[in-house]
MMTF fields as JSON, N, C-alpha, C and O atoms, coordinates in Angstrom:
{
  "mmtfVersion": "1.0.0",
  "mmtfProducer": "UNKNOWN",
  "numBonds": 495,
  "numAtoms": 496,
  "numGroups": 124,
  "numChains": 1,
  "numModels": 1,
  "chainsPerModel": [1],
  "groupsPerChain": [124],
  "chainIdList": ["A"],
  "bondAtomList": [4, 2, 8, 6, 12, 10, 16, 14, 20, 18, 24, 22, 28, 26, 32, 30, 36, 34, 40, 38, 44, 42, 48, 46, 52, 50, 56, 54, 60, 58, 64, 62, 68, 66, 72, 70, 76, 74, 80, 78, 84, 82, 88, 86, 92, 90, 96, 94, 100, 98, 104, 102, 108, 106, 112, 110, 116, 114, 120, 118, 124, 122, 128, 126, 132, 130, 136, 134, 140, 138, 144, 142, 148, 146, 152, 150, 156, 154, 160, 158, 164, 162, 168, 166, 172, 170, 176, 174, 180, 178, 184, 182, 188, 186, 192, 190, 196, 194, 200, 198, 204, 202, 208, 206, 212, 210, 216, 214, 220, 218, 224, 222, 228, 226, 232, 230, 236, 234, 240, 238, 244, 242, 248, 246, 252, 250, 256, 254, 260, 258, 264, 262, 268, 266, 272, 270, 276, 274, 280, 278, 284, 282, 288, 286, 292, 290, 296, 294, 300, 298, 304, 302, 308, 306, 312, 310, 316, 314, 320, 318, 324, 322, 328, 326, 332, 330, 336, 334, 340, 338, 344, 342, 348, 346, 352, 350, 356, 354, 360, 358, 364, 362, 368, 366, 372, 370, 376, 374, 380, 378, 384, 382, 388, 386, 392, 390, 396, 394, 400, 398, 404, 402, 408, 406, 412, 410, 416, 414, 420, 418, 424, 422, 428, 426, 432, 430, 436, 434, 440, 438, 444, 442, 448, 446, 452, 450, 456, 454, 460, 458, 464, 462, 468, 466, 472, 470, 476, 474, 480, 478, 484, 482, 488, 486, 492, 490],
  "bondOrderList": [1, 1, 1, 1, 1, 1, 1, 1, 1, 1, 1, 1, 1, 1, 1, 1, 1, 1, 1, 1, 1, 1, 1, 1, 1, 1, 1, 1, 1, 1, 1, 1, 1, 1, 1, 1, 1, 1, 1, 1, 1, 1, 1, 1, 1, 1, 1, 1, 1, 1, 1, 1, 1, 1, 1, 1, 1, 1, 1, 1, 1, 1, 1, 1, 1, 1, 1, 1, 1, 1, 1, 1, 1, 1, 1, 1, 1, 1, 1, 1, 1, 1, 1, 1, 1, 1, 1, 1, 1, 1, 1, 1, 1, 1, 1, 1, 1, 1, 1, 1, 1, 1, 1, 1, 1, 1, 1, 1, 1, 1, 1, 1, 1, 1, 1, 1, 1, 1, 1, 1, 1, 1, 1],
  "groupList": [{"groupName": "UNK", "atomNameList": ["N", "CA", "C", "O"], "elementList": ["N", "C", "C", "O"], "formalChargeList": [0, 0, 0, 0], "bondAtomList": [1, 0, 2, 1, 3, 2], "bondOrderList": [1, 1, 2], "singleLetterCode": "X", "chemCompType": "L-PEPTIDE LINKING"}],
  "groupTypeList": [0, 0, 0, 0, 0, 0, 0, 0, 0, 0, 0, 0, 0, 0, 0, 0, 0, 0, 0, 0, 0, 0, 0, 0, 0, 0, 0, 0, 0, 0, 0, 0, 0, 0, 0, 0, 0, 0, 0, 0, 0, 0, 0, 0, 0, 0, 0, 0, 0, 0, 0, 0, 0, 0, 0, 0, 0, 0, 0, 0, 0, 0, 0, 0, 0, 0, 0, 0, 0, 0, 0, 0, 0, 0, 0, 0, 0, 0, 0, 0, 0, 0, 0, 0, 0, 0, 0, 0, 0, 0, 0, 0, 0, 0, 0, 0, 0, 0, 0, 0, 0, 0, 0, 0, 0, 0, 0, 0, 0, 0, 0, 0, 0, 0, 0, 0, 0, 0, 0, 0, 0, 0, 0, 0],
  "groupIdList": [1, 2, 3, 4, 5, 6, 7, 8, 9, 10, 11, 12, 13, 14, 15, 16, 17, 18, 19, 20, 21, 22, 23, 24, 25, 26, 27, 28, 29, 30, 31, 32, 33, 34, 35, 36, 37, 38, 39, 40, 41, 42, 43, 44, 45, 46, 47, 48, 49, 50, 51, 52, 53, 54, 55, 56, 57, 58, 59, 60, 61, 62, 63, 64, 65, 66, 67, 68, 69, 70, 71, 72, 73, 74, 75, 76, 77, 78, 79, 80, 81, 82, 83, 84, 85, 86, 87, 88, 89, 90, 91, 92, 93, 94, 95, 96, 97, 98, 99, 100, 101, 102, 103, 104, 105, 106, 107, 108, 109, 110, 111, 112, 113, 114, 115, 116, 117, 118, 119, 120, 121, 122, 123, 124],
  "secStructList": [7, 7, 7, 7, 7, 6, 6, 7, 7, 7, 7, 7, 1, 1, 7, 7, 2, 2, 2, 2, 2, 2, 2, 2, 2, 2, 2, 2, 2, 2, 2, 1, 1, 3, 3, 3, 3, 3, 3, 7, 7, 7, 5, 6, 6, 6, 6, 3, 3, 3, 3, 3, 3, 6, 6, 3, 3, 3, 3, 3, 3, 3, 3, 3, 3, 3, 3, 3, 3, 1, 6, 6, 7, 7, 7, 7, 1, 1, 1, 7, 7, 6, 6, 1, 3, 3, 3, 3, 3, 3, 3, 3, 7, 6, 6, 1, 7, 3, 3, 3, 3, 3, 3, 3, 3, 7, 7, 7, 7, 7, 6, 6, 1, 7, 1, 7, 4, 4, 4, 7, 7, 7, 7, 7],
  "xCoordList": [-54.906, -55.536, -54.472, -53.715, -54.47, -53.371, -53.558, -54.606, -52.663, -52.669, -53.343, -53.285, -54.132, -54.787, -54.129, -54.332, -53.302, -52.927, -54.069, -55.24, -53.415, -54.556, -54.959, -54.152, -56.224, -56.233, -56.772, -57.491, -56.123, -56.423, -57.578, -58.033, -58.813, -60.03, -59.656, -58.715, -60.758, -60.71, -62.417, -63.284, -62.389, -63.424, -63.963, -63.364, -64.947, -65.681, -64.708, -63.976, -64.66, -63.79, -64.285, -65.49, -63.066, -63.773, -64.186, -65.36, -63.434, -64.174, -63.114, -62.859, -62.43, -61.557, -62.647, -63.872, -61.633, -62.775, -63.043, -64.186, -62.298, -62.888, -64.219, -64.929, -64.688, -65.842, -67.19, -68.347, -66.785, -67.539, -68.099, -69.176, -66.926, -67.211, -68.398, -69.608, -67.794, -68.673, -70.047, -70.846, -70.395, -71.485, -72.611, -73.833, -71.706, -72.395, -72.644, -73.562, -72.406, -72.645, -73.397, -74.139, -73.195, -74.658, -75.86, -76.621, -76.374, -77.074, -77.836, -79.053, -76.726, -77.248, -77.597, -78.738, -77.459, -77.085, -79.047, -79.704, -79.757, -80.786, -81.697, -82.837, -81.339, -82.267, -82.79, -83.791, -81.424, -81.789, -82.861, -82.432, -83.885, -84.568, -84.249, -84.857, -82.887, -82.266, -81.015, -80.304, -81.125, -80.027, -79.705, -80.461, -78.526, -77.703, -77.07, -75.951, -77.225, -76.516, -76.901, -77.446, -76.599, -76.919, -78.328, -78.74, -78.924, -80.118, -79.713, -78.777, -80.468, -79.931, -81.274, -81.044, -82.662, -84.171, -85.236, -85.266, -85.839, -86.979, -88.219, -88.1, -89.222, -90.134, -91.32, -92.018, -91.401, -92.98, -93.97, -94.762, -94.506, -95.726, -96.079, -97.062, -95.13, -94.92, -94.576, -94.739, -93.901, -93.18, -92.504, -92.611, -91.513, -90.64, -89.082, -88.753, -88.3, -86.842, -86.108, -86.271, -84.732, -83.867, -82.916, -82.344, -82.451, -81.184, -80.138, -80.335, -78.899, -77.536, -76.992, -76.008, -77.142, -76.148, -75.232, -75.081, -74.539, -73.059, -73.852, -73.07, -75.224, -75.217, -76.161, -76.893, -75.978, -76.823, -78.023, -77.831, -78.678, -79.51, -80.921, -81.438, -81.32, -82.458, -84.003, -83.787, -85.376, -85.99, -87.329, -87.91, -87.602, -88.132, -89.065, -88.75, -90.502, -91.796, -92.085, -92.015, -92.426, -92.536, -94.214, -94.91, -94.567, -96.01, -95.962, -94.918, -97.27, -97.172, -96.762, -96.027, -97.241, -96.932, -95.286, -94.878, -94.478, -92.812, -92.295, -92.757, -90.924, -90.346, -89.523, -89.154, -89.053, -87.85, -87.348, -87.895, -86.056, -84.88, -83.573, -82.902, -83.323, -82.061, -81.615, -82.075, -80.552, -80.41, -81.012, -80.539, -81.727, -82.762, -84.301, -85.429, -83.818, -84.868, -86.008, -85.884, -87.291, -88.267, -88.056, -87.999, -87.929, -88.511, -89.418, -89.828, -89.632, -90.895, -89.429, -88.289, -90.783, -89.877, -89.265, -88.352, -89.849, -89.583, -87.966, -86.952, -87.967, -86.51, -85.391, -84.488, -85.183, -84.196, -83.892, -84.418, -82.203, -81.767, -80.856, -79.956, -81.172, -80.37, -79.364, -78.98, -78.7, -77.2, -76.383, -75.272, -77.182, -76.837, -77.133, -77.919, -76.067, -76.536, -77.445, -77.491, -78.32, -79.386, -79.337, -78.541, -80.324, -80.469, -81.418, -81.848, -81.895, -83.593, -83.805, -82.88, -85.071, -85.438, -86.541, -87.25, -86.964, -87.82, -88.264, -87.56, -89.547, -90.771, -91.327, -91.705, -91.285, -92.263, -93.378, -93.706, -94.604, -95.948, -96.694, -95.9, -97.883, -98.244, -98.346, -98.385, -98.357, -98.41, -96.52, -96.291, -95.584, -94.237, -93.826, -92.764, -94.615, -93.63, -92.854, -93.268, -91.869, -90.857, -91.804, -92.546, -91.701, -92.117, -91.372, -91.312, -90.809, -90.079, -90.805, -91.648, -90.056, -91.025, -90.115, -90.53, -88.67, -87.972, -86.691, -86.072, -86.784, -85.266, -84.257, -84.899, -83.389, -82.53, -81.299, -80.618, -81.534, -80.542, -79.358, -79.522, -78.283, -77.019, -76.352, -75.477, -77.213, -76.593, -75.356, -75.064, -74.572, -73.348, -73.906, -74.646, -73.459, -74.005, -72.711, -71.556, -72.79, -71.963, -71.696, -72.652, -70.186, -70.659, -71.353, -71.352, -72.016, -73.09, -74.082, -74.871, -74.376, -75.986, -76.003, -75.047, -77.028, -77.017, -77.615, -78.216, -77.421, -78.257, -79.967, -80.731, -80.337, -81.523, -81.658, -80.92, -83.134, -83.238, -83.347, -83.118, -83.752, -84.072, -82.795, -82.815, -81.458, -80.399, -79.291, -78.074, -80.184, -79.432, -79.686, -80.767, -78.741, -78.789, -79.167, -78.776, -79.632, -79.685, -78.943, -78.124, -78.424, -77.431, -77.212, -78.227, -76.109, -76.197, -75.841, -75.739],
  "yCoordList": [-43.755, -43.114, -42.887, -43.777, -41.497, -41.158, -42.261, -42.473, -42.596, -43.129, -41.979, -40.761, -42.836, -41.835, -42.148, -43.322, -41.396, -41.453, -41.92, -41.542, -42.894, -42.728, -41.359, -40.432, -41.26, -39.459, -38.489, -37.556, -38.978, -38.162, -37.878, -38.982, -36.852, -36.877, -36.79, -36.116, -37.81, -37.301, -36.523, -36.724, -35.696, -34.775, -35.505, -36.519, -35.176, -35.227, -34.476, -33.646, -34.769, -34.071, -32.947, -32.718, -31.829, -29.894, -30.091, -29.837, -30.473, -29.594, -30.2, -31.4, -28.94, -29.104, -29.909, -29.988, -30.543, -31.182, -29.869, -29.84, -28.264, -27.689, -27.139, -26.546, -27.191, -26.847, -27.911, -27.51, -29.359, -30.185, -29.637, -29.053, -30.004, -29.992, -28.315, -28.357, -27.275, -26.094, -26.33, -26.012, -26.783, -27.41, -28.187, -28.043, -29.178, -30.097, -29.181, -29.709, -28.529, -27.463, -26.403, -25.797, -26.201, -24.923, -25.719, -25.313, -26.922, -28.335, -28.3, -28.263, -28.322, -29.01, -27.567, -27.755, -26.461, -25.145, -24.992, -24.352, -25.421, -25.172, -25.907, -25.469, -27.351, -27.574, -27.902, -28.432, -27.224, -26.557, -25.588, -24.453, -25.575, -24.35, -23.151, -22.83, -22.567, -21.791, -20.692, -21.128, -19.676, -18.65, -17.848, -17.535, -16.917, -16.196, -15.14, -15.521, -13.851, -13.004, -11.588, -11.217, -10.744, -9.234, -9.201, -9.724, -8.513, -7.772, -6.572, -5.784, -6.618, -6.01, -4.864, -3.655, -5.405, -4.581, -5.254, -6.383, -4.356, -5.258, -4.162, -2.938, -4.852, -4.013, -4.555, -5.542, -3.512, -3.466, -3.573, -4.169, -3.34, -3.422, -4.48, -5.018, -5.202, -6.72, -7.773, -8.926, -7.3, -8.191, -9.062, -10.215, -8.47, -9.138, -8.791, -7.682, -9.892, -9.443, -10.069, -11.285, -9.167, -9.704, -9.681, -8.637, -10.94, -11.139, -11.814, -12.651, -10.908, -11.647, -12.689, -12.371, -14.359, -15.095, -15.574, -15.198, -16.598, -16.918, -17.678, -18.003, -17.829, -18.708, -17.478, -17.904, -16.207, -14.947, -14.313, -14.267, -14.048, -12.505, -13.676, -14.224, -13.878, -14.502, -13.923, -12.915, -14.082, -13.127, -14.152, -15.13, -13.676, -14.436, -13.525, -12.408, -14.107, -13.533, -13.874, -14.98, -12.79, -13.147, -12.712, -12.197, -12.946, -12.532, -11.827, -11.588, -11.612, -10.979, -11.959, -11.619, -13.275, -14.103, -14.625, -15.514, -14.112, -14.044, -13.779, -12.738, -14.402, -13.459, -12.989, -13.662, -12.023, -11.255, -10.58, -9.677, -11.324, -10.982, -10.089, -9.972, -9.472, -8.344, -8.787, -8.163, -10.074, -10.201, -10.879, -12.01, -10.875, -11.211, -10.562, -11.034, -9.34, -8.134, -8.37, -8.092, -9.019, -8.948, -7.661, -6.61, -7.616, -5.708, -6.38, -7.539, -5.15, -5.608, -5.101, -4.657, -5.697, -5.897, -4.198, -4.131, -2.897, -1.64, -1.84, -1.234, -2.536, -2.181, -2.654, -1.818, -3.706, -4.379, -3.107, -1.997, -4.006, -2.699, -2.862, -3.701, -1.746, -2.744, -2.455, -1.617, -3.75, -4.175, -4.851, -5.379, -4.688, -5.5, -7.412, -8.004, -7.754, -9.23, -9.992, -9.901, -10.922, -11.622, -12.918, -13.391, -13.994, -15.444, -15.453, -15.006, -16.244, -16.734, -18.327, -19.015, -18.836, -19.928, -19.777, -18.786, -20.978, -20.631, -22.051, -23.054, -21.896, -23.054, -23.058, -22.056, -24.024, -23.832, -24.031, -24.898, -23.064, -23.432, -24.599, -25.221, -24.85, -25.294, -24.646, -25.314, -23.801, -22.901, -22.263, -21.357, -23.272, -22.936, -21.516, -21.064, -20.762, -19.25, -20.237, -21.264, -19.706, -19.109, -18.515, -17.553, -19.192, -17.874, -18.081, -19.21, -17.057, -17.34, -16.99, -16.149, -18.065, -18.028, -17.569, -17.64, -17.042, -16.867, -15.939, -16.143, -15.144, -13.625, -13.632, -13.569, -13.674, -13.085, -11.83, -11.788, -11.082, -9.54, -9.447, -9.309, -9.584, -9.442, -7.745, -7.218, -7.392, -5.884, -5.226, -4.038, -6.703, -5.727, -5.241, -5.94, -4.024, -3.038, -3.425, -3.466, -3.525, -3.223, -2.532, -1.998, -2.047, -0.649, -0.254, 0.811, -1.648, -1.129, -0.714, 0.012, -0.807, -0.512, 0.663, 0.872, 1.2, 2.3, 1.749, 0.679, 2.93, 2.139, 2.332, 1.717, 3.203, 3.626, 4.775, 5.581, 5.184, 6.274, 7.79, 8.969, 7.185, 7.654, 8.691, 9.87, 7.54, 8.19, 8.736, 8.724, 9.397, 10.17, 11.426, 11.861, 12.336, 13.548, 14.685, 14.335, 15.667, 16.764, 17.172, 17.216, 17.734, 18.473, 20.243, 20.935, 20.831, 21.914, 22.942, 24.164],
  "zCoordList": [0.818, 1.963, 3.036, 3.423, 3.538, 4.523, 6.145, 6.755, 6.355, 7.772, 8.851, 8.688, 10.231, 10.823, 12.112, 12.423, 13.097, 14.173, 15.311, 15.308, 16.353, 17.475, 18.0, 18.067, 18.368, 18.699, 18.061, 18.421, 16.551, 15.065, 14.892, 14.594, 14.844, 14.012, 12.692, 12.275, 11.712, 10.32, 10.503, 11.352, 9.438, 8.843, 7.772, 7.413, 7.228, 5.601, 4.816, 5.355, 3.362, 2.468, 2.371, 2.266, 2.405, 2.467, 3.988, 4.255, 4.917, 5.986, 7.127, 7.231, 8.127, 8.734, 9.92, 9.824, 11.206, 12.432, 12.795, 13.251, 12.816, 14.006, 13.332, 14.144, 12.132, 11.231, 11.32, 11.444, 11.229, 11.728, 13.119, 13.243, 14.456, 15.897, 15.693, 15.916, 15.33, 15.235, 15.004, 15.885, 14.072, 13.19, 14.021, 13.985, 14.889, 15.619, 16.869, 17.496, 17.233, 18.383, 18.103, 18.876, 17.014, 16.582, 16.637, 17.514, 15.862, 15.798, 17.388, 17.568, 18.521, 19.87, 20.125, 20.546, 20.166, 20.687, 20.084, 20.905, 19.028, 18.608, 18.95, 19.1, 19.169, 20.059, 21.718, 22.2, 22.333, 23.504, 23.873, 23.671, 24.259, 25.082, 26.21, 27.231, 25.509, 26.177, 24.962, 24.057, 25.294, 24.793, 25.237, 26.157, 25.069, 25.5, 25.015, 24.672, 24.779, 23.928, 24.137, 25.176, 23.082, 23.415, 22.829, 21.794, 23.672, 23.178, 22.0, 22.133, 21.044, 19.963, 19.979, 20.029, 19.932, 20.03, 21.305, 21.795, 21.503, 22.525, 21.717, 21.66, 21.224, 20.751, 21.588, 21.351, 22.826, 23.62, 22.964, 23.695, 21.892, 21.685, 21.355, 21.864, 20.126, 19.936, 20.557, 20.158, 21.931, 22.454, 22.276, 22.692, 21.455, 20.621, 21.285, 21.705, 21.273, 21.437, 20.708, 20.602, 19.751, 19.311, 19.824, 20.138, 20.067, 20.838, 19.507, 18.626, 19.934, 18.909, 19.273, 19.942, 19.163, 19.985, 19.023, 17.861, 19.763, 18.938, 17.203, 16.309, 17.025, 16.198, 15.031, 14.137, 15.245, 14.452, 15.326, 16.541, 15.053, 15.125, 15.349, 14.376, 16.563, 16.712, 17.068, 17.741, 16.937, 17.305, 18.51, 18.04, 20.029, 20.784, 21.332, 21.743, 21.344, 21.981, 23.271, 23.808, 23.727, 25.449, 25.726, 24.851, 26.753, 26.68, 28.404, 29.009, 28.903, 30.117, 31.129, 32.056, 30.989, 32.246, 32.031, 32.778, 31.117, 31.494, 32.299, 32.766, 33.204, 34.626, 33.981, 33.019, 34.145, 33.776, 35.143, 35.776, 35.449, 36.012, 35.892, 34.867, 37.126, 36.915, 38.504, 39.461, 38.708, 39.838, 40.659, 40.551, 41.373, 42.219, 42.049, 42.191, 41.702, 41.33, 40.181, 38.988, 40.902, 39.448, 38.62, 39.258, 37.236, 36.669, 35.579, 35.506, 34.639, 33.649, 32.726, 32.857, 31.397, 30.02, 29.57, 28.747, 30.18, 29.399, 30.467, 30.121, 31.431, 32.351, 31.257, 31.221, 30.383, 29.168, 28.781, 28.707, 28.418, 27.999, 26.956, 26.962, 25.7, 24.51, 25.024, 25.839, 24.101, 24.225, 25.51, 25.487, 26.51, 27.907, 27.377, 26.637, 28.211, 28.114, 29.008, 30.235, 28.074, 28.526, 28.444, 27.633, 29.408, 28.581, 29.142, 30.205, 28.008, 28.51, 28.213, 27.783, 28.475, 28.705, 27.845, 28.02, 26.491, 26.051, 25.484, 25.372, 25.169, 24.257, 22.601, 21.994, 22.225, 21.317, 21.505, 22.315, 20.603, 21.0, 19.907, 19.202, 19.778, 19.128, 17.281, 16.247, 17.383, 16.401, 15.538, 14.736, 16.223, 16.154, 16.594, 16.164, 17.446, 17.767, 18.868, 19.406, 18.975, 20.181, 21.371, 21.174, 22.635, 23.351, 24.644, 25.131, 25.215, 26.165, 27.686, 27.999, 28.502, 29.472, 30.83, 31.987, 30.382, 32.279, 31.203, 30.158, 31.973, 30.719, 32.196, 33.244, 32.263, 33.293, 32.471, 31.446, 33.492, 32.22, 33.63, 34.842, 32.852, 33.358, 33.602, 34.289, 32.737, 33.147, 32.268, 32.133, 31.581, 31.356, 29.863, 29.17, 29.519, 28.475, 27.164, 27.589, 26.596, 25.246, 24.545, 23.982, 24.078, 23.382, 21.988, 21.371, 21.684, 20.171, 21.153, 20.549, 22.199, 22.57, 23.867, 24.613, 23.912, 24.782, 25.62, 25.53, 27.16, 28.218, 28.176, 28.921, 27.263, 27.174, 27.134, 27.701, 26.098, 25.762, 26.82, 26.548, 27.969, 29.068, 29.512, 29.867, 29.297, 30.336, 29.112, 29.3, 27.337, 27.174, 27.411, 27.013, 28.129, 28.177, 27.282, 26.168, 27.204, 26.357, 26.013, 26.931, 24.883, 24.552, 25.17, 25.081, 25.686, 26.81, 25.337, 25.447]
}
């Protein structure tokens, strides 16, 4: 068995520490009631949003009594805008959905996502 320096992490066999430490942070990252990432879809009718965070492609239900934030500025859910970044605050129910109960939207846009269908132009 190799000698282990003071300092040294060892890993499990097959797995570097920064794969462990990753691992253990996706782990805490899930059961937090909170995320962070791009809005990828917001489907109004469902009230559904997929947001991309660092840990994949997640999907969170909001209902009418949600706040959704831009700033200081209450807006409603049609104001989201794909691909801008968001985090929200969210619960499980009794029934295991997701439902989130506080969105704050940062505004900055990304270039997979448009600002909305609204502000594309016509073609001249």
């Amino acid at each position: 068995m190799p000698a282990v320096s003071p300092g040294q992490e060892t890993a499990p066999a097959g797995k570097t520490t920064n794969t462990v430490a990753g691992e253990a942070a996706k782990l805490r990252r899930a059961q937090l009631p909170f995320a962070k990432g791009v809005l990828q879809a917001n489907d109004l009718l469902r009230r559904l949003l997929k947001l991309k965070t660092e840990d994949g492609v997640r999907t969170f239900a909001y209902t009418e009594h949600t706040y959704i934030f831009r700033g200081k500025e209450k807006i409603t859910p049609d104001k989201l805008v794909v691909g801008e970044t968001i985090a929200l605050k969210f619960y499980t129910d009794k029934e295991g959905r997701v439902l989130v109960y506080r969105i704050k939207a940062y505004g900055t846009i990304h270039p997979a996502g448009t600002k909305s269908i609204d502000a594309i132009e016509p073609a001249r």
